[in-house]
BALOBA-1460 file (C-alpha; in Angstrom, 3 decimals):
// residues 259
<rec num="1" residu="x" x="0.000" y="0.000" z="0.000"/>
<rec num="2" residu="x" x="3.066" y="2.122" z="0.521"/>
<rec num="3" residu="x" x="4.071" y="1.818" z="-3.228"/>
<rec num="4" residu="x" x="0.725" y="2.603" z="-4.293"/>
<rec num="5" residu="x" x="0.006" y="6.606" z="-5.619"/>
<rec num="6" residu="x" x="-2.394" y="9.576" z="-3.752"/>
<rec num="7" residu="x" x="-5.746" y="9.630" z="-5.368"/>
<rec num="8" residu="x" x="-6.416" y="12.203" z="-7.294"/>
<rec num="9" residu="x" x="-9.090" y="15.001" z="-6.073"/>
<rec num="10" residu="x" x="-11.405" y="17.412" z="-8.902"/>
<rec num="11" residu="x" x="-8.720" y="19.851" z="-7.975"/>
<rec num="12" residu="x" x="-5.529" y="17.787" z="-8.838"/>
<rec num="13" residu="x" x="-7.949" y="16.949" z="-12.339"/>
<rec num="14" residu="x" x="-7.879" y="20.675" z="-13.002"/>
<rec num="15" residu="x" x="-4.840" y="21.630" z="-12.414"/>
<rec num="16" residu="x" x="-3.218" y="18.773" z="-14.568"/>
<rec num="17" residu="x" x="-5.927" y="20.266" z="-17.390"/>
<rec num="18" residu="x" x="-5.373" y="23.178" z="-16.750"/>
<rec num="19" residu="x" x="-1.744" y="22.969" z="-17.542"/>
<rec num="20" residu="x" x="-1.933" y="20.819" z="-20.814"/>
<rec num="21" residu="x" x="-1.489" y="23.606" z="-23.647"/>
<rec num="22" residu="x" x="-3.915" y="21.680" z="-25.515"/>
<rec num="23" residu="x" x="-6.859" y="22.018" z="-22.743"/>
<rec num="24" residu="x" x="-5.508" y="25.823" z="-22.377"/>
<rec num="25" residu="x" x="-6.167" y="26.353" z="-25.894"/>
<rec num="26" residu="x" x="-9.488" y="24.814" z="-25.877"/>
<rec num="27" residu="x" x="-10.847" y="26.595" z="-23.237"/>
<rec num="28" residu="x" x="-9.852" y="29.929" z="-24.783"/>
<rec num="29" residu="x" x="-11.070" y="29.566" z="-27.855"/>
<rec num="30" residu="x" x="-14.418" y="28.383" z="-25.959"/>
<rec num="31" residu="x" x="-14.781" y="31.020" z="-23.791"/>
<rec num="32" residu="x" x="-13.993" y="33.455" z="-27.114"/>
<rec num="33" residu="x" x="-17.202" y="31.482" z="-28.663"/>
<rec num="34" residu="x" x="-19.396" y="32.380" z="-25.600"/>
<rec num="35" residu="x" x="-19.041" y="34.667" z="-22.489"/>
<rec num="36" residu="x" x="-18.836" y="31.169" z="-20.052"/>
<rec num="37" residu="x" x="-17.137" y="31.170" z="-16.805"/>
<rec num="38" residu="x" x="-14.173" y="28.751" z="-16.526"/>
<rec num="39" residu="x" x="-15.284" y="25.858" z="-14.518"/>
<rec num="40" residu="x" x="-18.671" y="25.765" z="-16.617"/>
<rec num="41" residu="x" x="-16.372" y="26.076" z="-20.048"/>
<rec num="42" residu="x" x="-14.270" y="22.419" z="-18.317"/>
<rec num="43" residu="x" x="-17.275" y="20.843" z="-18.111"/>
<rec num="44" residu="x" x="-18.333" y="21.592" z="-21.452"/>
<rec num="45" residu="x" x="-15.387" y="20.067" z="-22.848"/>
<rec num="46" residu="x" x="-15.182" y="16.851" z="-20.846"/>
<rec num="47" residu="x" x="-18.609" y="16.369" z="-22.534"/>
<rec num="48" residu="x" x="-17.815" y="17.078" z="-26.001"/>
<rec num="49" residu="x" x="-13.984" y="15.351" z="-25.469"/>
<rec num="50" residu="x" x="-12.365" y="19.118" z="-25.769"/>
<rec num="51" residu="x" x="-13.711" y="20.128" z="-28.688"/>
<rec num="52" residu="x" x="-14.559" y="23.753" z="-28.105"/>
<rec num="53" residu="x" x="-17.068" y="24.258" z="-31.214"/>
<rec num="54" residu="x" x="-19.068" y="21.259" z="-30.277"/>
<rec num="55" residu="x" x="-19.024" y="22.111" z="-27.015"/>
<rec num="56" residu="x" x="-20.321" y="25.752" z="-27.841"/>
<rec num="57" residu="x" x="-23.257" y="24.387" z="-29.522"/>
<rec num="58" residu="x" x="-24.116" y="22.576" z="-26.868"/>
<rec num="59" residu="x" x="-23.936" y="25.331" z="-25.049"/>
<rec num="60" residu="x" x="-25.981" y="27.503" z="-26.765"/>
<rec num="61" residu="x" x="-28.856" y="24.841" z="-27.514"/>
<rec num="62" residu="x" x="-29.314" y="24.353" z="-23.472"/>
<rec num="63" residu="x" x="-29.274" y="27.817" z="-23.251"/>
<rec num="64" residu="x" x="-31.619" y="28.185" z="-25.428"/>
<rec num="65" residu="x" x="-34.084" y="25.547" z="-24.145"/>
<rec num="66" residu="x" x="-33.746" y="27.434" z="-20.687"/>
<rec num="67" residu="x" x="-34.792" y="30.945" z="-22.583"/>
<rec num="68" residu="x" x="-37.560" y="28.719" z="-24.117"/>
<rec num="69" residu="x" x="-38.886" y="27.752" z="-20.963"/>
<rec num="70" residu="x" x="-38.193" y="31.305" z="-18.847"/>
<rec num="71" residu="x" x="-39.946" y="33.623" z="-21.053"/>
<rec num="72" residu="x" x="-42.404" y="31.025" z="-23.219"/>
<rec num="73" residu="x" x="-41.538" y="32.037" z="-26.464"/>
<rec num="74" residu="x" x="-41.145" y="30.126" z="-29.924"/>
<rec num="75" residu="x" x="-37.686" y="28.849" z="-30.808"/>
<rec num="76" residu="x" x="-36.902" y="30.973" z="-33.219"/>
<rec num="77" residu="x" x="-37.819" y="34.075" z="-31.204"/>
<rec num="78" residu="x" x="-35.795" y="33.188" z="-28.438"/>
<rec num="79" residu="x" x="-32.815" y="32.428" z="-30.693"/>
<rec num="80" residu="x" x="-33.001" y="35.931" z="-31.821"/>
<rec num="81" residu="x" x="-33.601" y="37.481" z="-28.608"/>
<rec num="82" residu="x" x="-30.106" y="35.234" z="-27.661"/>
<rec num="83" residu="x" x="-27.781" y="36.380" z="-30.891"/>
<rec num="84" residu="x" x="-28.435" y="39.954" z="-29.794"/>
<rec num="85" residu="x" x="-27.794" y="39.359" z="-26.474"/>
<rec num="86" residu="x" x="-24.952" y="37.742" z="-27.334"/>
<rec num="87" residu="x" x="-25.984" y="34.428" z="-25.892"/>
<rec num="88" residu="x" x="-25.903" y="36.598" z="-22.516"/>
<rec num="89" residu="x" x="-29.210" y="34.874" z="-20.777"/>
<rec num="90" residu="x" x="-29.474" y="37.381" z="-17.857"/>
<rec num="91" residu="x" x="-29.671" y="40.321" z="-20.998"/>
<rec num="92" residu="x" x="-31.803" y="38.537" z="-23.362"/>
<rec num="93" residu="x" x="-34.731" y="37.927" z="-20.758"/>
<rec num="94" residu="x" x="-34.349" y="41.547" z="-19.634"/>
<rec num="95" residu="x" x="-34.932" y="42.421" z="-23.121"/>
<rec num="96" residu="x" x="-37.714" y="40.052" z="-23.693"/>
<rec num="97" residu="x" x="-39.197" y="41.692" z="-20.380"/>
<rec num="98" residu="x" x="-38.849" y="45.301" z="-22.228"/>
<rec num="99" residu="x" x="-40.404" y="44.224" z="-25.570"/>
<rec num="100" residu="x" x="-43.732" y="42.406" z="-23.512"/>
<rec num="101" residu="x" x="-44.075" y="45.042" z="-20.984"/>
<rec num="102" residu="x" x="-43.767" y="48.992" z="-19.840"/>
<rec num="103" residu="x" x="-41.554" y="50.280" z="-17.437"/>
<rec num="104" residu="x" x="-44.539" y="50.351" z="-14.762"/>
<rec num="105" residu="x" x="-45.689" y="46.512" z="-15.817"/>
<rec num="106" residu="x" x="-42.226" y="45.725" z="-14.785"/>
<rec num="107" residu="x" x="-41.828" y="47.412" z="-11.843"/>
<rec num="108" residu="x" x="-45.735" y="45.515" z="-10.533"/>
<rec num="109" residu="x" x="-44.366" y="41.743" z="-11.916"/>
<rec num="110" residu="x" x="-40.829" y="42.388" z="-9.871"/>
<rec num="111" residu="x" x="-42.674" y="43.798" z="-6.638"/>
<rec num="112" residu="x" x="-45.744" y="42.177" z="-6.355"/>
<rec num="113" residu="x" x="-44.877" y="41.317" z="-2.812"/>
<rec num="114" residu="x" x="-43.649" y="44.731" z="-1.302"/>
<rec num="115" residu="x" x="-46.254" y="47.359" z="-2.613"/>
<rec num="116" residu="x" x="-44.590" y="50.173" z="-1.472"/>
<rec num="117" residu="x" x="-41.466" y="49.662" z="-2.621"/>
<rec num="118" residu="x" x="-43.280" y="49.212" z="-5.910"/>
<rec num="119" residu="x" x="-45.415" y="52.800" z="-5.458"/>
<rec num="120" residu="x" x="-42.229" y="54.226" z="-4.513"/>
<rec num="121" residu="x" x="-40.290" y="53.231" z="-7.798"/>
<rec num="122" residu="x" x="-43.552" y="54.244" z="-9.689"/>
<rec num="123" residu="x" x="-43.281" y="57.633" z="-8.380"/>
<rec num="124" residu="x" x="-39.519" y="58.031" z="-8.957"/>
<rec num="125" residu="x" x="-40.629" y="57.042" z="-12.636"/>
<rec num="126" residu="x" x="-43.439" y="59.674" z="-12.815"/>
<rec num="127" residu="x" x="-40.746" y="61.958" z="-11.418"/>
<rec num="128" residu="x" x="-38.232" y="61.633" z="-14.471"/>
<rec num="129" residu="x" x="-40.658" y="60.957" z="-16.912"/>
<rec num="130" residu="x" x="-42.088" y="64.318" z="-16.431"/>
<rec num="131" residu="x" x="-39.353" y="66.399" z="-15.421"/>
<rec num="132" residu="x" x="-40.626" y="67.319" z="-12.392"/>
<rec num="133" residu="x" x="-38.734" y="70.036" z="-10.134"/>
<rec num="134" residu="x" x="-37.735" y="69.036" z="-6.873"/>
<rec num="135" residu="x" x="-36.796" y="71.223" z="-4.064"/>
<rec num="136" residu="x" x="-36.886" y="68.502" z="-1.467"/>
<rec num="137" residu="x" x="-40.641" y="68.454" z="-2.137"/>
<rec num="138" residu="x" x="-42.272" y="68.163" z="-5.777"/>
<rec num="139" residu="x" x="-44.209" y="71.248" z="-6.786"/>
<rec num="140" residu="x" x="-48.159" y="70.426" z="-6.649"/>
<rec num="141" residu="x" x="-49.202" y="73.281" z="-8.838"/>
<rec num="142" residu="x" x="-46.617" y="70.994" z="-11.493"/>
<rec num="143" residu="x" x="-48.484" y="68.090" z="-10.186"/>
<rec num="144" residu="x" x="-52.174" y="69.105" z="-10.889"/>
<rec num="145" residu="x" x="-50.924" y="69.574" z="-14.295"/>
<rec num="146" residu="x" x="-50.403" y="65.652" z="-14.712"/>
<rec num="147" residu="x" x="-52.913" y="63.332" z="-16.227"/>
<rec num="148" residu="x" x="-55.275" y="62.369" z="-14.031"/>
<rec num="149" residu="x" x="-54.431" y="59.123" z="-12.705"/>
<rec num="150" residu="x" x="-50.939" y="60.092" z="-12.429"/>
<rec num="151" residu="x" x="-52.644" y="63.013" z="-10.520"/>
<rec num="152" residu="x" x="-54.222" y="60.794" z="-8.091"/>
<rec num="153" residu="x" x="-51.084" y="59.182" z="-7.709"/>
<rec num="154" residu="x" x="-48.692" y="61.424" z="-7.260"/>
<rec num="155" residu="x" x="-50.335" y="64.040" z="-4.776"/>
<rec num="156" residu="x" x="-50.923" y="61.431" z="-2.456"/>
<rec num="157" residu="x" x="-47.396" y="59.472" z="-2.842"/>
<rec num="158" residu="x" x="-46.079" y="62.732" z="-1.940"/>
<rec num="159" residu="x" x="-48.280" y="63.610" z="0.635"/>
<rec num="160" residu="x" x="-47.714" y="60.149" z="2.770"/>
<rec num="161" residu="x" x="-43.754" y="60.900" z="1.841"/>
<rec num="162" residu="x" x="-44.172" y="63.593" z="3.608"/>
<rec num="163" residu="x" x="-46.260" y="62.726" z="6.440"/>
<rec num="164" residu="x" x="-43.784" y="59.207" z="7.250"/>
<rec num="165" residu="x" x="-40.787" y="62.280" z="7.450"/>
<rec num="166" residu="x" x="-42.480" y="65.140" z="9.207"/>
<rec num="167" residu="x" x="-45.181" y="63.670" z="11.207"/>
<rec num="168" residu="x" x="-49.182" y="63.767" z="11.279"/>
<rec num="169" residu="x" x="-49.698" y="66.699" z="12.790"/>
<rec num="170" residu="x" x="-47.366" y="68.871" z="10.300"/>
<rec num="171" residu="x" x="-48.759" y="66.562" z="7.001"/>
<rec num="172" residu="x" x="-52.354" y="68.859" z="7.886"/>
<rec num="173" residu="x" x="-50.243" y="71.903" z="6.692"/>
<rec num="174" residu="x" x="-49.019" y="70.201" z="3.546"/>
<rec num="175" residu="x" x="-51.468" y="70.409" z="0.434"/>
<rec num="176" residu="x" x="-53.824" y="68.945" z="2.694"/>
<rec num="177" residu="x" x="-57.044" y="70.050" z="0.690"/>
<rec num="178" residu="x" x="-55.442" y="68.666" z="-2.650"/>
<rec num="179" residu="x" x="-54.982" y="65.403" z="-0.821"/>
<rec num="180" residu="x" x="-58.393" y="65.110" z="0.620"/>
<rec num="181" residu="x" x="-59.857" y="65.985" z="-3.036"/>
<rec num="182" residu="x" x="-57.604" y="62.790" z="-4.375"/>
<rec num="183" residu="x" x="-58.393" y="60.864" z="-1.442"/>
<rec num="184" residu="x" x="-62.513" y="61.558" z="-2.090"/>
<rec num="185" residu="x" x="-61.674" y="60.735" z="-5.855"/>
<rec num="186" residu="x" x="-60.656" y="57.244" z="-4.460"/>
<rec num="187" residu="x" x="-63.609" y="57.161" z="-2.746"/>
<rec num="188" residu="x" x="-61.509" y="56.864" z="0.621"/>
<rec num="189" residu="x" x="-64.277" y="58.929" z="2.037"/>
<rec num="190" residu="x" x="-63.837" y="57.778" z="5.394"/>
<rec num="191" residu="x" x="-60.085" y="58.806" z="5.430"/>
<rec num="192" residu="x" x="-60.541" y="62.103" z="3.788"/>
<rec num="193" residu="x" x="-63.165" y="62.386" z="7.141"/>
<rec num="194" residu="x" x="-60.518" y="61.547" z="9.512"/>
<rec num="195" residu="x" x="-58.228" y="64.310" z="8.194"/>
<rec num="196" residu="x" x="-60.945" y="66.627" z="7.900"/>
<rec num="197" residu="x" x="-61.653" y="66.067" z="11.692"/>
<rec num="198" residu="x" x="-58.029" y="65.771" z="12.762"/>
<rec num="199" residu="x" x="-57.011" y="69.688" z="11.225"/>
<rec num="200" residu="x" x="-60.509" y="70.770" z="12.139"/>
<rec num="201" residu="x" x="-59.688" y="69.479" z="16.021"/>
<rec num="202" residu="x" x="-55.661" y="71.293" z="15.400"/>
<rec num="203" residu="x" x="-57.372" y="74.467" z="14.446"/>
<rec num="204" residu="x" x="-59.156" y="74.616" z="17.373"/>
<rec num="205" residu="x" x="-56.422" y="73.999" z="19.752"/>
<rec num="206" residu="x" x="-54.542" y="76.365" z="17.660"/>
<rec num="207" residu="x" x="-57.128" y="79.655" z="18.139"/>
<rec num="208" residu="x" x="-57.819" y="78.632" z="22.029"/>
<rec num="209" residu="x" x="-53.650" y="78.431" z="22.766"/>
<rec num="210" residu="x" x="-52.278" y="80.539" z="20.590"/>
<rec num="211" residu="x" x="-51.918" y="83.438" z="22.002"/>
<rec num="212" residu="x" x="-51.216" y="81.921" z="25.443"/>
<rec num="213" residu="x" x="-48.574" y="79.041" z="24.837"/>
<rec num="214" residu="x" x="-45.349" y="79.046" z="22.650"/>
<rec num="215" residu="x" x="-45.131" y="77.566" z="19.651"/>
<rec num="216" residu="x" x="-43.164" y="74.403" z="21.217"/>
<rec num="217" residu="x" x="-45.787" y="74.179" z="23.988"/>
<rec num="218" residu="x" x="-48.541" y="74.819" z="21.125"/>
<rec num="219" residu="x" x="-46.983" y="71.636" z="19.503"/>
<rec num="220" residu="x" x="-47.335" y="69.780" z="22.434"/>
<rec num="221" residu="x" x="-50.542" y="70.200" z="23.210"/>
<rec num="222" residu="x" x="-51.791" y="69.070" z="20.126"/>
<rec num="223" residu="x" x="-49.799" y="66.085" z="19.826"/>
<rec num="224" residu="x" x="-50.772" y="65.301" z="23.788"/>
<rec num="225" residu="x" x="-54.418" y="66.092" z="22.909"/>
<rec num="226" residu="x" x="-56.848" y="62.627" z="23.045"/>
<rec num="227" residu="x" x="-59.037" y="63.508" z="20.659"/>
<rec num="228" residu="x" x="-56.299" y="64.717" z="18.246"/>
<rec num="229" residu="x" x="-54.741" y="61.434" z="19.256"/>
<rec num="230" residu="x" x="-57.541" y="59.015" z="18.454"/>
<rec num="231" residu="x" x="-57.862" y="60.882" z="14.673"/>
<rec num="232" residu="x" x="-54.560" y="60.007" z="14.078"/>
<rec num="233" residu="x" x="-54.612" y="56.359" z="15.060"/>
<rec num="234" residu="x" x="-57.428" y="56.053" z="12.736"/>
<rec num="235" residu="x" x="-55.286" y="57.642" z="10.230"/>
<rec num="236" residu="x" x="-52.548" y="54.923" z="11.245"/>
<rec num="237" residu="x" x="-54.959" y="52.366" z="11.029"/>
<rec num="238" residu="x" x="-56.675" y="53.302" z="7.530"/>
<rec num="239" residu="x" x="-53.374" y="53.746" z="6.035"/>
<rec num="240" residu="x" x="-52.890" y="50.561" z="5.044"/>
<rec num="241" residu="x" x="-56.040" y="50.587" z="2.897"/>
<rec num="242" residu="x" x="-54.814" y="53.619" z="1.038"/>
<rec num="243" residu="x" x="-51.709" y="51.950" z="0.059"/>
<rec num="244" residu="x" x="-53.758" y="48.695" z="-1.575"/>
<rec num="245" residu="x" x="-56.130" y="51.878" z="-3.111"/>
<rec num="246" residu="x" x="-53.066" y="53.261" z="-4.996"/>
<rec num="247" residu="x" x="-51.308" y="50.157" z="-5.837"/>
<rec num="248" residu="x" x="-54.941" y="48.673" z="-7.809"/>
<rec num="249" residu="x" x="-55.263" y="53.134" z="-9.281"/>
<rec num="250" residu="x" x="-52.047" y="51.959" z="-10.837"/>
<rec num="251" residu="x" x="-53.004" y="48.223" z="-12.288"/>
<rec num="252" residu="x" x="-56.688" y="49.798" z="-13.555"/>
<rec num="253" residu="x" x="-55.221" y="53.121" z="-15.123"/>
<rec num="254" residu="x" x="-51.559" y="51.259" z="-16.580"/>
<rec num="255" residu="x" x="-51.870" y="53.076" z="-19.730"/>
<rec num="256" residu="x" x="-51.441" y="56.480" z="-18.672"/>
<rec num="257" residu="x" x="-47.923" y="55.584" z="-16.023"/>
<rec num="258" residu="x" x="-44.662" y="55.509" z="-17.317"/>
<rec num="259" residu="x" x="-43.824" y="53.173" z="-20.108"/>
């Protein structure tokens, strides 16, 4: 047993290939034939005894079986989609996924499962579509100037963005009657209630305190204020809702986002 050689591991394999000029030269002119990584390329060629053009046909027919089956195309269609891609798979189904769908069909199929994210790339899309002008917020009088879905859309995006950074109580200062109006157009009637109520129930707090309390105490008493308090956990609570509202605005009115 003494006299007898180490086996040989994969590794040992490769490096003995990988120093036979022959097996060099193969895999080069392989990996010249298709854009292959170098393990995948020595596999190919233990199949097709190191013959790089067989082995780049082979190659390309299982790659294009896998395109076949990804995207549900015809042969021939997929074997196009592949030669411009440069038998790249990654770029010819991202390409196939441009030619079937718009920008905002994509952005629905790849985010299905995290809504906002999804309304939150929609809106960036809106955004540079349109050229809006953003000085941290968007302009709304450039906003009411949008198609109406869009419209919808994007005054209320906006208007969440900018009650998640600034808080409830500073959101009833922001555009608030252009949100309600969207809101109502939604038929979110019940929300558009609870904001109603919730700056009706600040303004009074406001014109009984104004004149006695600083603005920081001001603040505090509203925020500190039950009834105040229980309109904005229903805003909390109904928020939610509006979110699912927008996300199903976008899927009925596709046509008129960003394609």
């Amino acid at each position: 047993m003494d006299n007898q050689p180490p086996a040989a591991t994969g590794n040992d394999d490769q490096g003995t290939l990988s120093m036979d000029p022959t097996h060099t030269q193969a895999l080069q002119q392989l990996r010249h034939l298709i854009p292959i990584g170098l393990r995948h390329a020595q596999a190919l060629l233990e199949r097709c005894a190191g013959n790089p053009q067989l082995a780049a046909e082979l190659y390309r027919s299982e790659l294009l079986q896998v395109l076949v089956e990804k995207s549900g195309l015809p042969q021939e269609q997929a074997r196009e989609h592949l030669l411009n891609a440069a038998y790249d798979l990654n770029r010819a189904l991202h390409a196939i996924e441009e030619a079937r769908f718009t920008l905002t069909q994509r952005i629905l199929r790849k985010h299905h499962r995290d809504p906002g994210q999804a309304l939150d790339l929609i809106a960036q899309a809106i955004e540079t579509a349109e050229h809006l002008p953003r000085q941290y917020w968007l302009d709304f009088a450039r906003l009411e100037a949008l198609a109406p879905a869009p419209r919808c859309f994007m005054i209320l995006h906006e208007w969440l963005a900018f009650e998640g950074w600034e808080g409830f109580d500073s959101a009833l200062h922001f555009h608030l009657s252009q949100a309600i109006a969207q809101l109502r157009h939604l038929q979110l009637d019940t929300l558009a209630d609870t904001l109603e109520h919730a700056d009706q129930r600040q303004q009074q707090l406001r014109a009984a305190h104004a004149e006695s309390e600083s603005p920081t105490e001001l603040s505090m008493r509203i925020n500190q204020d039950p009834l105040f308090n229980r309109y904005q956990d229903q805003f909390n609570q109904q928020r939610p809702q509006l979110e699912q509202h927008l996300y199903q605005w976008v899927e009925r009115y596709i046509e008129q986002f960003p394609t």
